[in-house]
N, C-alpha and C positions, 0 to 999 in steps of 0.2 A: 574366677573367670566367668562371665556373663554369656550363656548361652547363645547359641549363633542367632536365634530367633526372636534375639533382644528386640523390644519396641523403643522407640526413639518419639517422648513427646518434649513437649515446650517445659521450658522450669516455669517457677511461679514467677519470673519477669521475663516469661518468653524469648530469654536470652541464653536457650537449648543449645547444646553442642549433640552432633549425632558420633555415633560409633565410628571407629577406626577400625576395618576388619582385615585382617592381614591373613593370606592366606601362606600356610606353612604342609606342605606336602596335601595330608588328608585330613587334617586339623585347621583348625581356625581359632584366634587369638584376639580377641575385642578389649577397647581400651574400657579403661574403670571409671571413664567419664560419660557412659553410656547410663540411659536412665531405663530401667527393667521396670518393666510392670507388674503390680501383684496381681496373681492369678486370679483373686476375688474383685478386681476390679474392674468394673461396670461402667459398658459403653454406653453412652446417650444414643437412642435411637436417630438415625438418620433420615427425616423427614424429607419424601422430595416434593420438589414444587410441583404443581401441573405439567408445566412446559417441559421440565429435566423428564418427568415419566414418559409424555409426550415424545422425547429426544430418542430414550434407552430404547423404545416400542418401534419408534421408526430404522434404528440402528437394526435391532431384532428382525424385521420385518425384512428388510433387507439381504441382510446373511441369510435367512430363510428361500429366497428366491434365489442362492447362489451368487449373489452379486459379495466379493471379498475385501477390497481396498476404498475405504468407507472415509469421506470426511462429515465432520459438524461446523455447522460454521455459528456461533453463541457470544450477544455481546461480551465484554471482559465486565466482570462481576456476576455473569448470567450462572457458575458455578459448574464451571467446565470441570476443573478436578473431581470435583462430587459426582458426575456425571458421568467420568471415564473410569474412576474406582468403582463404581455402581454397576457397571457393564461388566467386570472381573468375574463376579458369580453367574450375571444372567446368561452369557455365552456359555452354551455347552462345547464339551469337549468335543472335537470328530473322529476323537481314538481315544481308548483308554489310558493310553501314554499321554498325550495332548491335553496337559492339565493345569501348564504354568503361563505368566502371563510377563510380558516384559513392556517397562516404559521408558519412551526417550523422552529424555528434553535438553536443552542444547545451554542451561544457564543452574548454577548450585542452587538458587531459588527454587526453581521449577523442583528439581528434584528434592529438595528438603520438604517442600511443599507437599509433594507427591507422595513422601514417606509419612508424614504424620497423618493424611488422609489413609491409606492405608491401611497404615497400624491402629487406627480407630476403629475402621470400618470390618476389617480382618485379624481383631486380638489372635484368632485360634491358627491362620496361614504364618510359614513361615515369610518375613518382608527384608530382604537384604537391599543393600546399595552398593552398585560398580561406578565409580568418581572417585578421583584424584588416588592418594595411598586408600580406601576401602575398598577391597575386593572381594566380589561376589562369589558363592560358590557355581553360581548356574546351575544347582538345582533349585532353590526356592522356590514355593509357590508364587511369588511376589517380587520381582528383580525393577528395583529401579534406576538408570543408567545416564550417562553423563554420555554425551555424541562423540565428545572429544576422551573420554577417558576408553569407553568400550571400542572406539576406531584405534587406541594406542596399542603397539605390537600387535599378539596376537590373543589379548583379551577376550576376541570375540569369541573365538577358537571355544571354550568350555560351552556354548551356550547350546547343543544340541537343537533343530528347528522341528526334529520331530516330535519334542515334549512339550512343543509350546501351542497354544490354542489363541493365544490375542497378543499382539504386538498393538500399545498403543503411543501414540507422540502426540505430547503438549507444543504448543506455539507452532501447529503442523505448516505454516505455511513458508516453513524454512524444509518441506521435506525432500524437495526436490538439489537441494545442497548435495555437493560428491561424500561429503559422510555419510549422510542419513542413507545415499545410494545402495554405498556398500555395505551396511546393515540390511537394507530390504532385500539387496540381492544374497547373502548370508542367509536368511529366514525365505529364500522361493519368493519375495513378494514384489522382483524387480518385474514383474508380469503376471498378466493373470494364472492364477495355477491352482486346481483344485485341491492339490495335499497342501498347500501351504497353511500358515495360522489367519487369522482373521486380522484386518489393518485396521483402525479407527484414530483418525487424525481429526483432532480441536483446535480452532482458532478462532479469532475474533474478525480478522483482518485475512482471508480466504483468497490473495491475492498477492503477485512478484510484482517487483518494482525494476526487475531485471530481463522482464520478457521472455523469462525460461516459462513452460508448460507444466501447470499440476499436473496434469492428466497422465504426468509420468510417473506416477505416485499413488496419485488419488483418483479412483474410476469415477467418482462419483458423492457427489454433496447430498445428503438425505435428509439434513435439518436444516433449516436457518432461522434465528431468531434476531430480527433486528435490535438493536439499542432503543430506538425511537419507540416501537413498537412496547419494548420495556418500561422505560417510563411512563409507559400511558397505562400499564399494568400494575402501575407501582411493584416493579420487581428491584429495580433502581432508583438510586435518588434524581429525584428534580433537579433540572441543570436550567440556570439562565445564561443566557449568551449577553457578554460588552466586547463591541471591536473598538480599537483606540488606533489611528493615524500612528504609527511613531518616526516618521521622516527617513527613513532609513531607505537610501538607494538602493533598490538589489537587480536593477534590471541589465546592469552590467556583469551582478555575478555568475560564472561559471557552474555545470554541471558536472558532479562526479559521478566516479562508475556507479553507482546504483539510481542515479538518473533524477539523486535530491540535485540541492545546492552544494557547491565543492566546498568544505567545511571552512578554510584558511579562509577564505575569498568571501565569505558568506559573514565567519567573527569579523572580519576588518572594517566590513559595512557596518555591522548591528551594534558590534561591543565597543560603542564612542559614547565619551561623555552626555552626550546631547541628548543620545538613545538611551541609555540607560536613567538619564537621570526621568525624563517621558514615562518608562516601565515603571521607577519607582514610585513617581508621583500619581500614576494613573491607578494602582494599588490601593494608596492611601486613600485616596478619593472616593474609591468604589469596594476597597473591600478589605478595609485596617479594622474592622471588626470581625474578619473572619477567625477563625481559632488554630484552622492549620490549611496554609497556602505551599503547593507545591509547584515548583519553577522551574522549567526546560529552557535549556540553553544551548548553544550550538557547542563551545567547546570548554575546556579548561581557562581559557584568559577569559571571557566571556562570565564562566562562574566568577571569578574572582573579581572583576568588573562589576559584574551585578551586585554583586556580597557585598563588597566596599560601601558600593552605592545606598542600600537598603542601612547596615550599620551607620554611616554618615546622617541617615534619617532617625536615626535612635531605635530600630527596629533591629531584636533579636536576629539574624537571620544566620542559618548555619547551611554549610553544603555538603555534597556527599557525590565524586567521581567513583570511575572506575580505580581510580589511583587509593584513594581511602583502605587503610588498611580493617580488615572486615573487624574485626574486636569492637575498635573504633566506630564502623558501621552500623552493626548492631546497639552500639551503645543512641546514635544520635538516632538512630529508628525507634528504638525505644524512648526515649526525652521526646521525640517528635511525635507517636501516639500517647503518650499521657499528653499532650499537649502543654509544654511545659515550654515551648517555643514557637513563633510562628508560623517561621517561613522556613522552607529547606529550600533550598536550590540546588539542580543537580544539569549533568548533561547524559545522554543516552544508558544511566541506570536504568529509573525505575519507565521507562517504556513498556515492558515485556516483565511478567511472574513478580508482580507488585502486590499484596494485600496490605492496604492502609486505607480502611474504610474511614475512618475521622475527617480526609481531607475534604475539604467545604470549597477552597477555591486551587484553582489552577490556571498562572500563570504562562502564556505559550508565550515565547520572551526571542523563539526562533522561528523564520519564518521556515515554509517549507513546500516542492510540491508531491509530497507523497499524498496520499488521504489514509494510508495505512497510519503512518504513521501520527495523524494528526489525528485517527481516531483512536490510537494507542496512550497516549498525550491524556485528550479529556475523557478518557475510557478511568483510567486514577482517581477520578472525581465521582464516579456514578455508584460505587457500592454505599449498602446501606449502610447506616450508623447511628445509635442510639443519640435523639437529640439534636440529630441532623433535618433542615428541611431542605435543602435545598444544596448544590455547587454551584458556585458562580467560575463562568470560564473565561478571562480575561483575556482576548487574542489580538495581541500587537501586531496590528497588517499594514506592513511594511510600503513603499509604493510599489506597486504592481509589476510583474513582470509576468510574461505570457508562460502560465499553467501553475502557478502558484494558486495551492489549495487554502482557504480558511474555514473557518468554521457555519459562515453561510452559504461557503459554495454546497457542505453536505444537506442542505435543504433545500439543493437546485437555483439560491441568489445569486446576485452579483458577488465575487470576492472582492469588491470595493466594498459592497454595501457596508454601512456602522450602523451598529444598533446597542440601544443602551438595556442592559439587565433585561432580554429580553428573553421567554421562558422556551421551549418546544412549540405549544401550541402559539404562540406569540408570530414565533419563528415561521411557523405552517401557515399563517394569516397572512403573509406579508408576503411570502411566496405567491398565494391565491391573488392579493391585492395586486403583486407587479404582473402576473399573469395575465389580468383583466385591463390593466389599463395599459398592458402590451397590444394587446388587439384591440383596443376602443380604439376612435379616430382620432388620430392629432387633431390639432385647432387648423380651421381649414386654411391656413398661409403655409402651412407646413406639408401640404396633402400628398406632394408629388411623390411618384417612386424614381429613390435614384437606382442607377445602374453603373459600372465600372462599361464604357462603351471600348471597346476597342476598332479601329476604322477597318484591320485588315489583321493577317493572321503574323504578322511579321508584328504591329503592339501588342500582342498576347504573348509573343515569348518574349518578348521585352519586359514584360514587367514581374520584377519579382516581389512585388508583394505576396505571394504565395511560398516562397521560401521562408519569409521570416519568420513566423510562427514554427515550420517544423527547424528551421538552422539554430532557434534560443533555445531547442534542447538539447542540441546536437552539434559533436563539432565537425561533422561531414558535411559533403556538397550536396547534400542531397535536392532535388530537383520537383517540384510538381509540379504535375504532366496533366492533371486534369481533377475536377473535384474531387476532394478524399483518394487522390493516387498519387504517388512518390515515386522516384525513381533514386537509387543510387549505384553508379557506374561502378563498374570491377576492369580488370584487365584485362583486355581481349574483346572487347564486345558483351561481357559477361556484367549480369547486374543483378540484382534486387529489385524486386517492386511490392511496393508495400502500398495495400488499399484498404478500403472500410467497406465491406458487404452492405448491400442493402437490406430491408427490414425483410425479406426475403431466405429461403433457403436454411440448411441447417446452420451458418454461422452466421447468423441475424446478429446486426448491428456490430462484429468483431472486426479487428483489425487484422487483416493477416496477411501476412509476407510470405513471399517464395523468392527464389532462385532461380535465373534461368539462364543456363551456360552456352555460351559460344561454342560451337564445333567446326574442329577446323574442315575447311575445306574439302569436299568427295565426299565426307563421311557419311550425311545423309542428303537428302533432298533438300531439307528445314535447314536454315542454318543453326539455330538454336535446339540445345536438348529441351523435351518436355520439363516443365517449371517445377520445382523441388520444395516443397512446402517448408519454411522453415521454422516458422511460430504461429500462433493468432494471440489476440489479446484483448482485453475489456477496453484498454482506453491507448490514444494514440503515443502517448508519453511511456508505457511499457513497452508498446512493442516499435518503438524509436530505439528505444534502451538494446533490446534482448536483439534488432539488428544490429545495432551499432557494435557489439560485442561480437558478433559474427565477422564482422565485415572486417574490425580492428585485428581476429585472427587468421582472416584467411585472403585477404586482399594488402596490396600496398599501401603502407600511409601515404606516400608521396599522392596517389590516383584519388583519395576518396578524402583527406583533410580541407576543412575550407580555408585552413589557416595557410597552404603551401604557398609559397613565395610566387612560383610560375603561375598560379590566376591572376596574382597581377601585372604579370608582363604584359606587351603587345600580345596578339592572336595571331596565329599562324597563316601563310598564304593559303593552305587549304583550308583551313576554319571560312576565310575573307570569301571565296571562292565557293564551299558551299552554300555558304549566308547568301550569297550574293546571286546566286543559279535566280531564285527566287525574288526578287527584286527588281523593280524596274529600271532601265539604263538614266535616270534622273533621281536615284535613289543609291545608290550603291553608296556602302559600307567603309569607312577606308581604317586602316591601321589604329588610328588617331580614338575613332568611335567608339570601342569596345576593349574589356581585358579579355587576354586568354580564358580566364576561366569563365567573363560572363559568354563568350562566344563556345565554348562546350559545352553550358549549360541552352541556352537556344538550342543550340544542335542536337541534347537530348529531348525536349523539349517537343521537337519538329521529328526524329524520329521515335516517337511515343506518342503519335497524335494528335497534334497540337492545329492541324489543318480541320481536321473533321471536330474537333473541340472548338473551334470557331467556329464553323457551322451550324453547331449547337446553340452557344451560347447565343448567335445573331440569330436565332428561329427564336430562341425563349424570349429573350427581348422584344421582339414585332410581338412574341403573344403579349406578354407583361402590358405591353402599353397597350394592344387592346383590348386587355380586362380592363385596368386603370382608367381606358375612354367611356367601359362600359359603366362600371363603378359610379364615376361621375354622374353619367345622365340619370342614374336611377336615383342617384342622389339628389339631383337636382328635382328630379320631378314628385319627389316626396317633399320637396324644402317646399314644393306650389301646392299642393295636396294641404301643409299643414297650416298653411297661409290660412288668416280668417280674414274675413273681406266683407263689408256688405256689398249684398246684390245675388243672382242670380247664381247658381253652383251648378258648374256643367254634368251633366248626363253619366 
């Protein structure tokens, strides 16, 4: 039998199995497929880079000041596991009992990963694993844990929070999820609390795509190390950017709960003959010399569509789901870095706790509007590799649909823009160049500034162009009521308003919603309670999401769907009647005019402001145009200045 304190490395084709540890009363039992290390055997020193010393110092510096619930935020490749097994030794204990260290991650990757780091770095520490049948004693110096196996029964139950000094979680920007919850509340760390152990959460992608709040987790970000920033440091490899047209409708597809594209709705667009055959031919053309190309895909038909496609071209190409049986897995991961094949194609694997530094190109073959996820995508591509100059990332941008992320938009472009094999700095030039001849003058036929005129406050709530942008990511009515502010109705008087702070105050430039409830009648002065904060968020497509989620659990579908049958009825005699208070007797409204729903969106509309937002907008406009008058004559009288003439020159 193999000692509990067994190490777990790679075999010589890195097609390692780790231990099976069963736990039997007060004994423990390891399978004999476990690989022991001999005790004369000699760890490579662990060299860190600047920036990872840079990281642990700043971590340190931190917990030093008392601050406890610590994230990093580190491109993928930047050597986050290096990073958080590094901090293991540097945190001191804050008791003499508080001496163990536990890590989550929520995929067998992460954790396997976790474990030969580890056992590298810590020959002489005991290093156990709690995942699937291997159970941990929860004494180790070293526990590393599966989200889902240590939330099963009462697993967690053995792990004492007073022996432990650092809790850390890989891919932390899932830590806000109800497992990870009830693990931090387990270890004191569901709030600040001085006996608790120390938090430090890694991620690359420091950001919900569901409009829940880190800050419920994480107090606080202490590093960041951008990607871009990386490769201009040669810590990654070189990436060139090609965007290729691939005809693919998505502006009709649907939004799922996490506030991508609805995965069904999204394959039936992309994964057609026509598209596929565009991905495989635009490959050939720009990157059938690569040695290993890695392919995201939306779903299962989608691989198999693609695969087909690529085979049919006489190209190797092999794939790898969640369905693949892992033996199998292992085996086509391994054929895939000897390079012994081209192409792998997968759909939502290798995302997250991927190391396959060989891959040279990457395929986006789905479109998408995360940026998490599109940076997780060409984040595959950036580790270094002997022999490697360069990633080529090949991102198929489908036609446009309003907030769909690609690969130019992370450089602040157009997400139309195409660009061929075009590098970082390529990419940062061309940013500058549309910058510049955004603000140069048009050609003077073109000079005028247009305006959206509205004649009275009755065309302002008429016009819903301001719906469509937030309604294509949402399938609620929601309503805007004024620049960067939304409304969406509840029952009783009761709503949501969701706006964008100005560059001003402590939530500069955030999105943030509240709640603010109807009360009934007597009960105060106000009709409304004071507004209930419900989220903020970086961009408007999160916290569209993380309300919508609110509102789907706490409001009626019938009141807040924009799909409900009854908006497109007639309007009601009171809708007609309040519309109509407002209008003059050669203007009135009739039945015929409006649906129910467009006539309670007006009426939100008009009681949210929409009288004194006209006001506005017709003050901004008289100035508008008298800068624009002003603009001109200075212009003009420099066009006479630059005039060469013979003859006398005035004074």
């Amino acid at each position: 039998m193999l000692p509990l304190s067994a190490r777990w490395l790679p075999s010589i084709k890195s097609l390692w199995r780790l231990p099976v540890i069963r736990y039997h009363g007060r004994g423990f039992s390891t399978s004999a497929t476990a690989f022991a290390i001999n005790a004369s055997h000699s760890f490579p020193e662990i060299r860190l880079r600047d920036y990872q010393e840079e990281c642990i110092q700043s971590v340190l510096s931190s917990l030093k000041y008392g601050h406890k619930r610590l994230g990093i935020s580190l491109a993928t490749g930047a050597g986050k596991t290096v990073i958080f097994t590094q901090l293991i030794d540097r945190i001191t204990p804050s008791s003499d009992e508080a001496k163990q260290t536990l890590i989550l991650a929520h995929r067998r990757e992460l954790v396997e990963q976790a474990a030969r780091h580890c056992t590298a770095a810590y020959p002489n520490k005991t290093t156990e694993i709690e995942m699937g049948n291997m159970h941990a004693s929860g004494t180790a110096d070293i526990t590393i844990a599966s989200i889902q196996s240590i939330n099963s029964g009462d697993r967690i139950s053995k792990f004492d929070p007073s022996r432990f000094k650092l809790v850390l979680v890989d891919e932390a920007h899932h830590i806000v999820a109800p497992g990870y919850l009830r693990i931090l509340e387990h270890f004191g760390l569901d709030d600040k609390n001085d006996d608790s152990p120390a938090l430090v959460g890694v991620s690359a992608t420091f950001s919900r795509t569901d409009g829940l709040r880190l800050g419920a987790a994480i107090d606080q970000i202490v590093y960041h190390k951008d990607y871009v920033d990386m490769i201009g440091d040669k810590w990654l490899s070189d990436v060139v950017f090609t965007t290729v047209e691939s005809t693919a409708d998505i502006s009709k597809v649907g939004s799922g709960s996490n506030g991508d594209f609805q995965t069904r709705e999204l394959s039936r667009v992309v994964n057609t003959e026509q598209v596929n055959e565009i991905t495989v031919r635009s490959w050939l053309a720009k990157a059938s010399g690569r040695k290993s190309t890695l392919v995201f895909c939306v779903d299962l038909a989608h691989v198999a569509g693609l695969t087909e496609t690529f085979r049919k071209h006489g190209i190797d190409a092999r794939f790898v789901t969640g369905d693949t049986p892992n033996i199998e897995r292992s085996e086509i991961l391994y054929a895939f870095k000897r390079q012994e094949f081209p192409v792998l194609i997968n759909c939502g694997v290798f995302t997250e706790g991927t190391d396959i530094p060989n891959i040279d190109c990457i395929v986006l073959a789905r479109p998408t509007r995360s940026r998490n996820l599109l940076i997780q995508m060409i984040g595959r591509g950036m580790r270094l590799h002997a022999g490697k100059t360069d990633c080529h990332i090949i991102d198929m941008v489908s036609s446009l649909a309003i907030g769909i992320v690609t690969t130019p938009t992370l450089f602040g472009l157009d997400p139309s823009e195409l660009v061929q094999e075009a590098s970082v700095d390529d990419m940062r030039r061309l940013k500058d160049k549309r910058e510049i001849i955004g603000s140069k003058p048009e050609s003077r036929s073109a000079r005028n500034i247009t305006f959206v005129d509205y004649e009275s406050v009755f065309d302002l709530i008429a016009d819903t162009s301001g719906e469509k942008h937030i309604r294509s990511i949402s399938q609620h009515a929601w309503v805007q009521v004024g620049p960067n502010k939304w409304i969406l109705s509840g029952p009783n008087g009761t709503y949501i308003r969701l706006e964008k702070k100005d560059a001003s105050g402590e939530n500069e430039g955030k999105f943030v919603a509240s709640e603010i409830r109807a009360l009934p009648s007597g009960v105060s002065k106000s009709p409304y309670a004071a507004p209930r904060k419900l989220l903020e968020a970086s961009t408007l497509i999160d916290a569209v999401h993380g309300c919508d989620k609110y509102a789907s659990e706490k409001y009626p579908r019938l009141l807040i769907s924009k799909y409900q049958s009854w908006r497109r009825g007639p309007p009601t005699d009171g809708q007609l009647k309040f519309l109509n208070k407002l209008r003059g007797e050669d203007d009135k409204l009739e039945a015929t005019d409006i649906t129910k729903g467009k006539a309670a969106d007006m009426i939100t509309k008009l009681r949210h402001g929409a009288r004194g937002h006209f006001a506005t907008l017709d003050a901004n406009r008289r100035r508008k145009e008298r800068q624009q008058s002003m603009v001109q004559e200075r212009e003009k009288a420099m066009h006479l200045r630059e005039r060469v003439s013979i003859g006398p020159l005035s004074a």
